[in-house]
C-alpha positions as CSV (number, residue, x, y, z in Angstrom):
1,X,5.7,3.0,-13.8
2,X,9.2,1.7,-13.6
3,X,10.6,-1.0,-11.7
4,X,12.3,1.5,-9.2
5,X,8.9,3.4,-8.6
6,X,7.4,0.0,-8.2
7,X,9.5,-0.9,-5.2
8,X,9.4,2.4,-4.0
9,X,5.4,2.5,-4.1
10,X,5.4,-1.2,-2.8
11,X,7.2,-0.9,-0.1
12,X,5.1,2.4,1.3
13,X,1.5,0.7,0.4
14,X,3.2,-2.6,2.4
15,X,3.8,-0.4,5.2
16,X,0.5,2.2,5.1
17,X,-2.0,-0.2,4.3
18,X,-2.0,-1.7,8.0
19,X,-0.8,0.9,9.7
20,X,-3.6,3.7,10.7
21,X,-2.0,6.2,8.3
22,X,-3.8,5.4,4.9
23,X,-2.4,3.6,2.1
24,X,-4.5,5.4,-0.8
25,X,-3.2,8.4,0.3
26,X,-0.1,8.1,0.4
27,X,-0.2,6.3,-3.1
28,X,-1.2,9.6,-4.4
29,X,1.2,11.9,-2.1
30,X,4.6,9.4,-2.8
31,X,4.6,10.1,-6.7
32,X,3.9,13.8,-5.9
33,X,6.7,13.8,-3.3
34,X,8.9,12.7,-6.0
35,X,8.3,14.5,-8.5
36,X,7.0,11.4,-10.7
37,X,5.6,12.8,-13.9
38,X,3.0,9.4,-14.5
39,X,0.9,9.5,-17.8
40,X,-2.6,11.0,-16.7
41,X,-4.6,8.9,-18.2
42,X,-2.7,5.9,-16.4
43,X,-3.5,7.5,-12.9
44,X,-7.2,7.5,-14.2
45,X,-7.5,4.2,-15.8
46,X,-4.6,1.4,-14.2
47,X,-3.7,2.9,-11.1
48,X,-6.4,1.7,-9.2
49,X,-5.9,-2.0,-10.4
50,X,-1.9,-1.4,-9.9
51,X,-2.4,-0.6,-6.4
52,X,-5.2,-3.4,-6.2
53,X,-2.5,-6.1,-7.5
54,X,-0.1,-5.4,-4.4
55,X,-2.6,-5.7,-2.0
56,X,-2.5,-9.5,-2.8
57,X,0.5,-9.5,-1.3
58,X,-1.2,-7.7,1.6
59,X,-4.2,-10.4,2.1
60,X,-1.3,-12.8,1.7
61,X,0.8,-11.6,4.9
62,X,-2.8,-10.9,6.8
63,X,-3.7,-14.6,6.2
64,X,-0.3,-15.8,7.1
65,X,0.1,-13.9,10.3
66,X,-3.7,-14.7,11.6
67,X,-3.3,-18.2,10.4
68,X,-4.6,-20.3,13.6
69,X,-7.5,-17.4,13.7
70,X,-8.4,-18.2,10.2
71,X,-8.4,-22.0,10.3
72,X,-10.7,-21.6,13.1
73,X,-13.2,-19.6,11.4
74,X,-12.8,-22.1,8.5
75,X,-13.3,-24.7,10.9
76,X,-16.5,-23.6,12.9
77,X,-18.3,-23.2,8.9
78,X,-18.3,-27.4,9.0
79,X,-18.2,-28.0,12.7
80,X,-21.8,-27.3,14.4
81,X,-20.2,-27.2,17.9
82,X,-17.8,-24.5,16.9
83,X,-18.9,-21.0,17.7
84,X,-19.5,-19.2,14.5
85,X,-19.3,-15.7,16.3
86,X,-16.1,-14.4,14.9
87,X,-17.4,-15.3,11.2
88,X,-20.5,-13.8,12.1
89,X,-19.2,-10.3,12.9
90,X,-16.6,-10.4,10.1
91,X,-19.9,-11.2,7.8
92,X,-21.5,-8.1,9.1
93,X,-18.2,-5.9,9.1
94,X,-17.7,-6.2,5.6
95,X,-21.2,-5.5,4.4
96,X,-21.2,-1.6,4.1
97,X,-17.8,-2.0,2.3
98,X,-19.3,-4.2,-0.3
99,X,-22.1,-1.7,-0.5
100,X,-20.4,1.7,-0.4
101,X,-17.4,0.4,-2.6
102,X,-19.9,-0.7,-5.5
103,X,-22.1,2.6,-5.3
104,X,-18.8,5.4,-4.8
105,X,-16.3,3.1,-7.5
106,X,-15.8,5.8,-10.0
107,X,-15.5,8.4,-7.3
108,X,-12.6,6.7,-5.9
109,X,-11.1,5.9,-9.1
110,X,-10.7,9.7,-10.1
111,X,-9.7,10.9,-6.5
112,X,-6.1,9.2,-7.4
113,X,-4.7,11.7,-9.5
114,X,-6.0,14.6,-6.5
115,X,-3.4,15.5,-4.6
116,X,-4.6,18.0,-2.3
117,X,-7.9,15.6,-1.8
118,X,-5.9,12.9,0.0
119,X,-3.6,15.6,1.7
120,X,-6.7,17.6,3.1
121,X,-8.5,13.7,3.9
122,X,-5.5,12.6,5.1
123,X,-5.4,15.1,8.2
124,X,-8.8,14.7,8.9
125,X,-7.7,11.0,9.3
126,X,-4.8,12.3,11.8
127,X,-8.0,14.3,13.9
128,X,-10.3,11.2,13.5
129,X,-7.5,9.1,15.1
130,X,-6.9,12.1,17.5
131,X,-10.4,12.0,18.9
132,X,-10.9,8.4,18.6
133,X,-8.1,7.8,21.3
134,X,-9.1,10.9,23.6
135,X,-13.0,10.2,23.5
136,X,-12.2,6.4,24.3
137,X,-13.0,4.3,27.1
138,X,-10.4,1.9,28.6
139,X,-12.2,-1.0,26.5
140,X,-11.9,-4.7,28.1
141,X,-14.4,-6.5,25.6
142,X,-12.8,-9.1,23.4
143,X,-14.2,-9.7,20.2
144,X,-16.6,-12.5,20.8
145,X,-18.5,-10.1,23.0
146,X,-19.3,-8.2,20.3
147,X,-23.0,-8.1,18.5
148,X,-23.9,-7.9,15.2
149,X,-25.1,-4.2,15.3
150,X,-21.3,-3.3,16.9
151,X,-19.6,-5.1,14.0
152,X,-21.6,-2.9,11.3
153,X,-21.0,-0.1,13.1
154,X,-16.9,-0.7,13.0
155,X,-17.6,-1.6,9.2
156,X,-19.0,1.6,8.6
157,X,-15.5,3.2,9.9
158,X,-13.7,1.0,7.8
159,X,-15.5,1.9,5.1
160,X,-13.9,5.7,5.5
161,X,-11.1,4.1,3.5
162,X,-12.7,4.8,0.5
163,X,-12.2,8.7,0.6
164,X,-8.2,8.6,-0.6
165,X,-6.9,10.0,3.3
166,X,-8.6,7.7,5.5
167,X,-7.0,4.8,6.5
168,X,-9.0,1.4,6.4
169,X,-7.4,0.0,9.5
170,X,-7.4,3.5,12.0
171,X,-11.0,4.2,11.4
172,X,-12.1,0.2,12.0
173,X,-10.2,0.2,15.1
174,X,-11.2,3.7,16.4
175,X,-14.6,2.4,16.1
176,X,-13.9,-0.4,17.7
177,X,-12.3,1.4,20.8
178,X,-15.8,3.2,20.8
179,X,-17.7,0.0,20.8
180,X,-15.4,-1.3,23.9
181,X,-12.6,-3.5,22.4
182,X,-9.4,-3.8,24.3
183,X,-6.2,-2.2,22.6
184,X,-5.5,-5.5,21.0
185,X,-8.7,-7.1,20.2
186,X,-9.9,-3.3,18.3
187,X,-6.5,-4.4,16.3
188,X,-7.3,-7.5,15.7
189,X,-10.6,-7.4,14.6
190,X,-9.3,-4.5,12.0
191,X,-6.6,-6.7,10.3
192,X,-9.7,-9.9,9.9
193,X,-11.6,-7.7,8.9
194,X,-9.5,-5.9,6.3
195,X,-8.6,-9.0,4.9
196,X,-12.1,-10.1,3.0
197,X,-12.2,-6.8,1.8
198,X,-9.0,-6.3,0.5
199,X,-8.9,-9.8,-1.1
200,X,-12.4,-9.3,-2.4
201,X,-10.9,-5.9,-4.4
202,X,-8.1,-8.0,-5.4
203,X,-10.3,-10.3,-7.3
204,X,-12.6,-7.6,-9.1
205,X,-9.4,-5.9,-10.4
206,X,-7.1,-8.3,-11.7
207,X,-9.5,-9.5,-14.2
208,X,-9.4,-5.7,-15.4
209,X,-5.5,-5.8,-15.2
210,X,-5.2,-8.9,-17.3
211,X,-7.2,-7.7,-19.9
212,X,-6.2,-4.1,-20.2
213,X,-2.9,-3.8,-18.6
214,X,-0.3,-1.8,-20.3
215,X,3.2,-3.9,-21.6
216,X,4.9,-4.9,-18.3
217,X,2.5,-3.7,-16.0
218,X,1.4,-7.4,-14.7
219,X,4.5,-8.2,-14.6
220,X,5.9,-5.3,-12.2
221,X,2.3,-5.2,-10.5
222,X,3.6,-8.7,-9.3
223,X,7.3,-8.0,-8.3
224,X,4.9,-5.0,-5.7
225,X,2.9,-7.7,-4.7
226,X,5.8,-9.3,-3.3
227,X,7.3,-6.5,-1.8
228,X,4.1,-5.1,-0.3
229,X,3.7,-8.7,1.3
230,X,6.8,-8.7,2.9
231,X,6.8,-5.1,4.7
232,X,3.1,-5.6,5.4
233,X,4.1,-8.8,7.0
234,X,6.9,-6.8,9.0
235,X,4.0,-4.3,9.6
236,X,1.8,-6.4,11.3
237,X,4.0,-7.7,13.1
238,X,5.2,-4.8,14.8
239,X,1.2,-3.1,15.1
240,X,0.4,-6.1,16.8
241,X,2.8,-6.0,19.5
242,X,2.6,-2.4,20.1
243,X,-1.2,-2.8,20.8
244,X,-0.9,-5.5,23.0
245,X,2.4,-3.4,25.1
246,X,0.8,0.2,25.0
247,X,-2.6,1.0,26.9
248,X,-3.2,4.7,26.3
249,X,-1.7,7.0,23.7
250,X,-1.6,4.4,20.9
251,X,-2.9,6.2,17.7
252,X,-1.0,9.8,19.3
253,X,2.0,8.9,17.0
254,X,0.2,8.0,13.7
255,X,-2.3,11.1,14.6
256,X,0.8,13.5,14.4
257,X,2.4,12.0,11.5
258,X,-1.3,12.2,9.5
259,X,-1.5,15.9,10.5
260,X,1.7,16.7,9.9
261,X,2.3,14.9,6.3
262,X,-0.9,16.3,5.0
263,X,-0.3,19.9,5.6
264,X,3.0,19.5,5.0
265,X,2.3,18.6,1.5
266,X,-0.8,21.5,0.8
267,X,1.6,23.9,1.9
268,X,4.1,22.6,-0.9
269,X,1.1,23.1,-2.9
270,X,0.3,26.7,-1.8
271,X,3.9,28.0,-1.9
């Protein structure tokens, strides 16, 4: 990787990783798009923890943005009159990831050099998204009225993510439109949820990086970090507010976009 490919990849796994439209896969598809001819074995053995250093910037921008939300739940751990339901139901959310990510780990390490694998996953994302806002209720729950089997369930969804073509943050909140949330809470409850998870792979990987990373790969995996903060900031920003503005149709646009950039890109494979 160069520093231009760097910034490039940052700024799209910034973007992808919080919107519904899957970061993993399009951490495969940009590099194909362009026409980057990357060293084999480094897709198979440093890509992973590459991509895993930016997220840092990711947890970063999560934490900043859902600040008050987070000193809250820091808060109710030492306070005994503090409601510990929000902790609760993150505890439970992020279970199956911790479970499914330590069993499939290999599997997702050699699905990033398979292109047509995220493009084919990637529209079933766009169809999961699809059905997810058609076979919806118009939710009203917020998240404290969640219980503890809901909050597994939604991890389960987010656990799609995974499979290189799902996005993390559409199947956790799809599921939680299914399980009642309001347009805003389902987001909400995505991003805290996300952010454990993220920062937990974060911490498994950069051991990995430091010891076997390639000359100036820690250094440019840092420089993403940055970058992917700064547009995931901008990212959550924005997927905030348009939760909270639109009440119907609000996965229709990142549906289409799934659907259309994944066979968009098999046909460039076909022809």
């Amino acid at each position: 990787m160069n520093f231009f490919q760097t910034i490039i990849l940052a700024i799209v796994q910034g973007i992808s990783e919080l919107f519904p439209i899957s970061s993993v896969a399009h951490s495969v598809i940009v590099p194909y798009l362009f026409g980057w001819q990357l060293d084999p074995s480094f897709l198979k053995h440093n890509f992973l923890e590459f991509v895993v250093m930016m997220h840092i910037g990711t947890t970063i921008a999560l934490l900043i943005y859902f600040r008050k939300d987070w000193a809250k739940i820091f808060r109710s751990i030492f306070n005994a009159r503090d409601s510990k339901q929000t902790l609760k139901l993150i505890i439970c959310g992020t279970i199956p990831a911790i479970i499914l990510g330590g069993i499939f780990e290999k599997n997702i390490t050699n699905a990033f050099s398979d292109v047509i694998s995220a493009a084919s996953f990637l529209i079933l994302n766009g169809i999961l998204l699809f059905l997810g806002e058609r076979l919806r209720k118009k939710g009203s729950k917020r998240l404290e009225d969640l219980n503890w089997w809901q909050a597994i369930i939604i991890g389960v969804f987010q656990s799609f993510a995974l499979i290189p073509g799902f996005s993390r943050s559409g199947s956790s909140m799809t599921a939680g439109f299914w399980m009642g949330l309001s347009n805003e809470e389902s987001a909400k409850f995505s991003m805290l949820l996300s952010t454990p998870v993220i920062a937990g792979a974060a911490v498994l990987e950069i051991p990995k990086m430091i010891a076997h990373h390639p000359a100036g790969l820690l250094s440019l995996s840092l420089t993403g970090g940055i970058v992917a903060g700064f547009f995931a900031f901008l990212s959550v920003y924005f997927l905030m507010h348009w939760f909270n503005r639109k009440e119907i149709n609000t996965m229709g646009p990142f549906s289409i976009y799934c659907i259309v950039m994944g066979a968009g890109v098999l046909l460039s494979k076909i022809l």
